[in-house]
Kinemage of the C-alpha trace (Angstrom):
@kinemage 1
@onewidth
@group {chain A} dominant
@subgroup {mainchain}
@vectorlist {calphas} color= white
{ca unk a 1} P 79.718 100.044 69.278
{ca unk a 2} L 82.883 98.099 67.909
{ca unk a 3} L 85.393 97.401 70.501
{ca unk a 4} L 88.743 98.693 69.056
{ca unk a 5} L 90.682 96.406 71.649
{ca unk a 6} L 91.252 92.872 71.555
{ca unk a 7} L 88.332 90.893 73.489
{ca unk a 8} L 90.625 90.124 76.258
{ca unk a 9} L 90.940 93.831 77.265
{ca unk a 10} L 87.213 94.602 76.621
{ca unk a 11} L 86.024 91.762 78.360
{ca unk a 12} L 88.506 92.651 81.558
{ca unk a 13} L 87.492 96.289 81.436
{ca unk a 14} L 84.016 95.132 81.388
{ca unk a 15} L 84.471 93.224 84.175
{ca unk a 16} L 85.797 95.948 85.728
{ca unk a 17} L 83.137 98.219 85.513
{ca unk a 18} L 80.418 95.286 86.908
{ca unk a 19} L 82.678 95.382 89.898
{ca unk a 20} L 83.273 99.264 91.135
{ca unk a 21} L 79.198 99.736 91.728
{ca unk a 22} L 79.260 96.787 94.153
{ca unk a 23} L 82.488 97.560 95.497
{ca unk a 24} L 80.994 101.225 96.609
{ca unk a 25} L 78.034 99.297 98.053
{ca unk a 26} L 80.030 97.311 99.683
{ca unk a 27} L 81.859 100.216 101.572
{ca unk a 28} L 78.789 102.435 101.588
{ca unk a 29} L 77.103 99.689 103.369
{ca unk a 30} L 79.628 99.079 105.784
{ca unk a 31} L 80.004 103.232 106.747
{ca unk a 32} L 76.532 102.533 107.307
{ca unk a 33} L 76.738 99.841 109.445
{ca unk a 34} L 79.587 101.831 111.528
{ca unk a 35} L 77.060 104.424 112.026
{ca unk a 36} L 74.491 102.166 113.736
């Protein structure tokens, strides 16, 4: 796949996308922990 965006943006929207799955385990977790 070639990224038609400069590095900077694919690198930032990769970035990006490493971060939402641990930010919904993060708040999954912690509804979790509320239930408890």
């Amino acid at each position: 796949m070639i990224p038609l965006y400069p590095s900077f943006n694919f690198n930032k929207s990769h970035f990006a996308f490493q971060i939402l799955p641990i930010a919904t385990n993060i708040l999954f977790f912690s509804g979790v922990a509320e239930l408890i």
